[in-house]
KEGUTOR-606401 format. One record per residue (C-alpha): residue number from 1; residue in one letter; x, y, z. Coordinates in steps of 0.25 Angstrom, whole numbers, plus 5000, padded with zeros to 4 digits. Example, Ala and Ser with C-alpha at 12.3 -4.5 7.8 and 13.67 -1.06 7.14 Angstrom:
BEGIN
1|A|5049|4982|5031
2|S|5055|4996|5029
END
This chain:
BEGIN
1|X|5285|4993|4706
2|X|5281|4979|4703
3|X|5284|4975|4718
4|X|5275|4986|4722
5|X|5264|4982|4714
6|X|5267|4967|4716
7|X|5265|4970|4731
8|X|5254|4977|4730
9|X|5246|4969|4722
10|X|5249|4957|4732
11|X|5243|4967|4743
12|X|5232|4970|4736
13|X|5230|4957|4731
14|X|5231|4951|4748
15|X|5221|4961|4751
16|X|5213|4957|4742
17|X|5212|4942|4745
18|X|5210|4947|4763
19|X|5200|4956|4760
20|X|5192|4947|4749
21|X|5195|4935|4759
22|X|5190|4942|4772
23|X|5177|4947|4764
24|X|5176|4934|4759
25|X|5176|4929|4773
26|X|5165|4938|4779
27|X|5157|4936|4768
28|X|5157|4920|4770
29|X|5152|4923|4783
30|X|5139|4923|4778
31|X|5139|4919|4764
32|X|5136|4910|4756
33|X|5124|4910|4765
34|X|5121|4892|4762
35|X|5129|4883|4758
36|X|5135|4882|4744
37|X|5136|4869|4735
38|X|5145|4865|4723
39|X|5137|4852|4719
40|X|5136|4843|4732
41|X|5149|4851|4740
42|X|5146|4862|4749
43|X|5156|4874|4746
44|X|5164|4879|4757
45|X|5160|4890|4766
46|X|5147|4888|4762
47|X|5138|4894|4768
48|X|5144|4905|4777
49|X|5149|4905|4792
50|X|5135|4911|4796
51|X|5125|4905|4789
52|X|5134|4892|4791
53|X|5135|4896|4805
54|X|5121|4902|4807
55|X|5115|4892|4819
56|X|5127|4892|4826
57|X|5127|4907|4824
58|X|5114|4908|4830
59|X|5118|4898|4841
60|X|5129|4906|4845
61|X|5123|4920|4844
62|X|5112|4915|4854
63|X|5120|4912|4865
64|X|5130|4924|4862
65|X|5119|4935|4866
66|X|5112|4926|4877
67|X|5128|4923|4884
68|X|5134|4936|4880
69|X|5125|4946|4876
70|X|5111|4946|4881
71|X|5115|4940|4894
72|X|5106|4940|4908
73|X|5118|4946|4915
74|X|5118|4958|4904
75|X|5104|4960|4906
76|X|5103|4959|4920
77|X|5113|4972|4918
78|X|5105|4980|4910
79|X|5091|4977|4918
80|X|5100|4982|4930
81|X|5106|4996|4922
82|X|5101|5007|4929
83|X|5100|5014|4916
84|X|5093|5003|4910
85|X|5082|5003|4923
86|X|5081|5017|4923
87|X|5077|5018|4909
88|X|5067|5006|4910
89|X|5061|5012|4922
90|X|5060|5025|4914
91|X|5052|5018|4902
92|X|5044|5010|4910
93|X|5041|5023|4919
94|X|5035|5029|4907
95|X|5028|5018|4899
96|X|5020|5016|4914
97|X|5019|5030|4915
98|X|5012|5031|4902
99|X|5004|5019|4904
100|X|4999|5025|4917
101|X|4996|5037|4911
102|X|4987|5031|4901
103|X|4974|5039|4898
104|X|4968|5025|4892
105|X|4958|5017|4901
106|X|4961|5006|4909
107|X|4952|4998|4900
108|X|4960|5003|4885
109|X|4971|5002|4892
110|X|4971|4986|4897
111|X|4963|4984|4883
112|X|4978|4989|4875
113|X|4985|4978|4884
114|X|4974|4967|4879
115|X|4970|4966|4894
116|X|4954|4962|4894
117|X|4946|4974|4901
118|X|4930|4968|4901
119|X|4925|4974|4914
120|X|4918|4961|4916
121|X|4929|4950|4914
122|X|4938|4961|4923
123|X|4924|4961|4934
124|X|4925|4946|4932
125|X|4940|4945|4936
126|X|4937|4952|4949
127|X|4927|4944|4954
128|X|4935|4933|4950
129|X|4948|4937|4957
130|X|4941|4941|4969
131|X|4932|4928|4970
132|X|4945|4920|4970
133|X|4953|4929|4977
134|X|4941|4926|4988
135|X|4942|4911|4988
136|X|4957|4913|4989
137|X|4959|4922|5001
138|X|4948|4915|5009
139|X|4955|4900|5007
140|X|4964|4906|5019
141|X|4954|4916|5026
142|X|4941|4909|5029
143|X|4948|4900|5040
144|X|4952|4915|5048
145|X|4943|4921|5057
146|X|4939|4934|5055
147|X|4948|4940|5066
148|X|4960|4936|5058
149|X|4954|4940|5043
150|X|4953|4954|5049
151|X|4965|4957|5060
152|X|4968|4962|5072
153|X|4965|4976|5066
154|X|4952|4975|5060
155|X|4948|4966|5072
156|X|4950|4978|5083
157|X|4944|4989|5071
158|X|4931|4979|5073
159|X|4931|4979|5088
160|X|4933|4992|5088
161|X|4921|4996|5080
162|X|4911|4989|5088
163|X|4910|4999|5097
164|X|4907|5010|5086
165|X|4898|4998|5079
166|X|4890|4997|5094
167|X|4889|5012|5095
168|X|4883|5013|5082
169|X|4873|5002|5083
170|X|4869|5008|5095
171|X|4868|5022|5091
172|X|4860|5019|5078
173|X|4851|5007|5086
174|X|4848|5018|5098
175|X|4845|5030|5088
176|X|4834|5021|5081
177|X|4828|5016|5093
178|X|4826|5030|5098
179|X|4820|5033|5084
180|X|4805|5034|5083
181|X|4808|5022|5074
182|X|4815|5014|5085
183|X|4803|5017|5095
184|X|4793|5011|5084
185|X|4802|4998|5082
186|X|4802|4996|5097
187|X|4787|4998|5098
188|X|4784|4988|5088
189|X|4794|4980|5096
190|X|4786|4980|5109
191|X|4773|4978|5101
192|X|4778|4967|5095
193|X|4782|4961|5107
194|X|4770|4964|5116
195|X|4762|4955|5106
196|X|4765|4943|5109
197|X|4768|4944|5124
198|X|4755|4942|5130
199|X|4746|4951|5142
200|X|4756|4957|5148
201|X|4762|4963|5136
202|X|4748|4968|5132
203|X|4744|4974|5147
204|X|4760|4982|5146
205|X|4759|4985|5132
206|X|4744|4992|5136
207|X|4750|4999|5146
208|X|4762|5005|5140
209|X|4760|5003|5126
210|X|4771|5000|5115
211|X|4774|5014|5114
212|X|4777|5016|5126
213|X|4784|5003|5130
214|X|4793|5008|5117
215|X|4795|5023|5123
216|X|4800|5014|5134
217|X|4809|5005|5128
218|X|4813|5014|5118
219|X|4824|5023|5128
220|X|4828|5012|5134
221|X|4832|5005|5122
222|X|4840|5017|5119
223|X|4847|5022|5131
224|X|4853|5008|5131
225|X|4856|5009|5118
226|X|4865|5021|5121
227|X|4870|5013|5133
228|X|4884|5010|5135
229|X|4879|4994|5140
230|X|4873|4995|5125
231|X|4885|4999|5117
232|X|4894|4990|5125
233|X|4883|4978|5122
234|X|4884|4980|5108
235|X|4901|4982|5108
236|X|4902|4969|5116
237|X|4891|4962|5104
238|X|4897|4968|5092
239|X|4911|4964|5099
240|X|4908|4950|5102
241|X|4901|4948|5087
242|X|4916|4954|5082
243|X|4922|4944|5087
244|X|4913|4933|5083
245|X|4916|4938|5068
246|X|4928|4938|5069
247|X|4932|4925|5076
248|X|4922|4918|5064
249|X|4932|4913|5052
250|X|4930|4919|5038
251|X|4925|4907|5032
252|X|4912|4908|5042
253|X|4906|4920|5036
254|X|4912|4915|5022
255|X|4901|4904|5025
256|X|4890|4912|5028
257|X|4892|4920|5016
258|X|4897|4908|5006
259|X|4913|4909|5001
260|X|4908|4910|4985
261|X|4897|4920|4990
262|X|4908|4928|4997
263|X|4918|4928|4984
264|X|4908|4932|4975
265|X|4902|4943|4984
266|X|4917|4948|4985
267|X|4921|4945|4972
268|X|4910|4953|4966
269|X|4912|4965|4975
270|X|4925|4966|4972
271|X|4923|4964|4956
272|X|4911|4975|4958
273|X|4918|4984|4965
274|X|4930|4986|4955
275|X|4926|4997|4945
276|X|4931|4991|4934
277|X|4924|4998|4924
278|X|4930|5010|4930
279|X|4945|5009|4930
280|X|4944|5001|4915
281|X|4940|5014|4911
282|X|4948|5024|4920
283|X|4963|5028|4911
284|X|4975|5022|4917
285|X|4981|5036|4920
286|X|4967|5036|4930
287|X|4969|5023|4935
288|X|4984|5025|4937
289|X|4985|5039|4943
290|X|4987|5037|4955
291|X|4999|5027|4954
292|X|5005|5034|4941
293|X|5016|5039|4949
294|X|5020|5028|4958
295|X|5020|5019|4946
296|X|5028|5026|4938
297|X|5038|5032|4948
298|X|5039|5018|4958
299|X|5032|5008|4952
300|X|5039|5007|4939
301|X|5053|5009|4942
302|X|5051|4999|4954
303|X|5045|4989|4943
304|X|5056|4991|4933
305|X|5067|4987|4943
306|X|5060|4975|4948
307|X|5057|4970|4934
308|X|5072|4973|4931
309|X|5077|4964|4944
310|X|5066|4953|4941
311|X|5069|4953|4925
312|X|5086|4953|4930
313|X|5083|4940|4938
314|X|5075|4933|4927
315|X|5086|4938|4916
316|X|5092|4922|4915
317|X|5079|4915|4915
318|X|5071|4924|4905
319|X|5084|4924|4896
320|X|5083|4909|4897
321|X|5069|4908|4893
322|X|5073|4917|4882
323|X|5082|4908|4875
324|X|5088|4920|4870
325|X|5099|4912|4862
326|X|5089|4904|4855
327|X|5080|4916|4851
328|X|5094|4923|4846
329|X|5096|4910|4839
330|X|5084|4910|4832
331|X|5084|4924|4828
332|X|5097|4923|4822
333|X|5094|4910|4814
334|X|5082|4916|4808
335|X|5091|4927|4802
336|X|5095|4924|4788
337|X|5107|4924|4786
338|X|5109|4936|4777
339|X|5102|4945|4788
340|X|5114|4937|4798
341|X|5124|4943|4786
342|X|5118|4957|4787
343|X|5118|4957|4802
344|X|5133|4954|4805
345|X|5138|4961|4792
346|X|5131|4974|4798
347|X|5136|4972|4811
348|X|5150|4969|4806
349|X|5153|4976|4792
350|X|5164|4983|4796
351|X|5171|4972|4803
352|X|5169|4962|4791
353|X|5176|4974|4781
354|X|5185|4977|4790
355|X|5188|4962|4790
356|X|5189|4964|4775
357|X|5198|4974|4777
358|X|5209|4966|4785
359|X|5209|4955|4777
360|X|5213|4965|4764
361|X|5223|4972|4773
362|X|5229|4957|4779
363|X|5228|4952|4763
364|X|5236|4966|4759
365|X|5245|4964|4770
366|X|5248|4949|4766
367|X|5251|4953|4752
368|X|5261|4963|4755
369|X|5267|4952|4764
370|X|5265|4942|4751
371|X|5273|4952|4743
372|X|5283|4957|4751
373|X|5286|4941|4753
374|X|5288|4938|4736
375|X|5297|4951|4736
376|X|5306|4946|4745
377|X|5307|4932|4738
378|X|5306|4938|4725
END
């Protein structure tokens, strides 16, 4: 009976001292959180492994996430997950979607993204852009001719409008001069003329008279109007003045006109022409009607995958500008060392009891050795 309770006491007694020891253990993980003093001498163990080790903790758990954890090859593979792609182009389908549908106005709309909506500094930016963008495009124009500005396409399209530019003239200029109008300008015409010519002018104009030297003239003037000889005179003219036109570089009728003369007249054309005041106060589901579906449905998708390749490629650089390690670093520096305590004991509870646990069961086992050893020497 005494060797039974003899052995069990020493069991008991071994478990004891594992599982005190391996409690013991865990707790001076953490505690005493600074370091203790007996007069002038630090006492040992003091403060715990963590607090002790905190910097290097930090240090170390910095370069474990950035090297093992949150790596560039990892997330490379998630930005290429078709399941992760599909489900980004789902959300960004519906977020656009729901933007474009928008019954706001354009002008509430830009006003919630803090973008400036004055009609007059958005009237001002035109002008501007287009004044410069004048400037800019004529550094390498005004040095072409024409001929070249325009093409070989609208070069032929001019050439062959002459011919429809000649019949018109020719048509309006022969109805007006067969107008009771026309036969009064060409009567005032011979009189004016007849005026200053002398005798002979005076002797014909007393035998015919103005009126009918114009009842004359007058046919004349628009039979040949109607001619063939006269369509192909004024072809051959327009033709020939074409060709002058285009052979002249740009910066010739730029000189005529004035280049800051030119830009501004543009400029303020274009500026004016936008209705500005118009579109600000048009909804976005208006404006974007017509393009809703193509955004949503092409657009979108098209973006999401590019972004995906682009921010793939860039994955090392922005990580490096980052300092990924140094921001964990901070962050856990700036934990207090309790809140580190709470974090690994909820992470790890059951591991640390059933560390307890071992060490009871090791002390218990060691005991029963320690006992069996005495009854045999005993």
């Amino acid at each position: 009976m005494n060797t039974i309770v003899m052995i069990l006491l020493m069991m008991g007694v071994g478990a004891l001292i594992g599982g005190v020891t391996n409690s013991l253990a865990i707790k001076m993980l953490f505690r005493p959180f600074t370091a203790k003093y007996i007069g002038n001498m630090k006492v040992p163990f003091t403060p715990g492994l963590i607090p002790k080790r905190r910097q290097e903790l930090a240090d170390q758990l910095g370069k474990m996430v950035v090297e093992h954890l949150l790596t560039p090859e990892g997330l490379r593979k998630k930005l290429h997950d078709e399941a992760f792609q599909n489900q980004m182009v789902e959300w960004a389908q519906q977020e656009v979607s729901s933007m474009l549908k928008s019954d706001q106005s354009l002008k509430d709309w830009m006003s919630e993204l803090d973008i400036s909506v004055d009609r007059d500094q958005i009237h001002k930016s035109m002008y501007s852009f287009a004044h410069e963008r004048y400037h800019q495009m004529m550094k390498n124009q005004r040095q072409k001719s024409i001929r070249t500005i325009i093409g070989p396409n609208w070069d032929h399209k001019g050439k062959e409008a002459m011919e429809q530019v000649s019949e018109y003239v020719l048509h309006n200029l022969e109805e007006y001069i067969s107008s009771y109008e026309g036969r009064q300008k060409i009567t005032n015409m011979i009189e004016n003329y007849l005026e200053g010519q002398g005798f002979l002018a005076n002797m014909v104009s007393s035998f015919i008279g103005t009126d009918g030297l114009a009842e004359r003239i007058q046919p004349a003037v628009s039979d040949y109007l109607r001619s063939q000889d006269a369509r192909l005179w004024l072809k051959r003219i327009l033709e020939e003045e074409w060709e002058k036109w285009l052979n002249k570089p740009v910066r010739y009728y730029e000189d005529k006109l004035g280049a800051d003369v030119t830009a501004d007249m543009i400029a303020t054309t274009v500026a004016d022409a936008l209705p500005v005041e118009e579109w600000l106060n048009r909804s976005v589901k208006d404006i974007t009607e017509k393009y809703q579906t193509y955004v949503v449905d092409q657009f979108v998708p098209k973006l999401v995958h590019k972004s995906g390749d682009v921010l793939s490629d860039r994955i090392p650089d922005i990580m490096s500008k980052l300092h990924l390690s140094d921001v964990v670093k901070q962050e856990v520096e700036s934990f207090s060392v309790e809140r580190l305590e709470r974090m690994v004991l909820d992470i790890s509870r059951k591991e640390f009891k059933l560390i307890t646990y071992l060490g009871a069961l090791l002390g218990g086992i060691i005991g029963l050795i320690q006992a069996g050893i005495i009854l045999m020497m005993g």
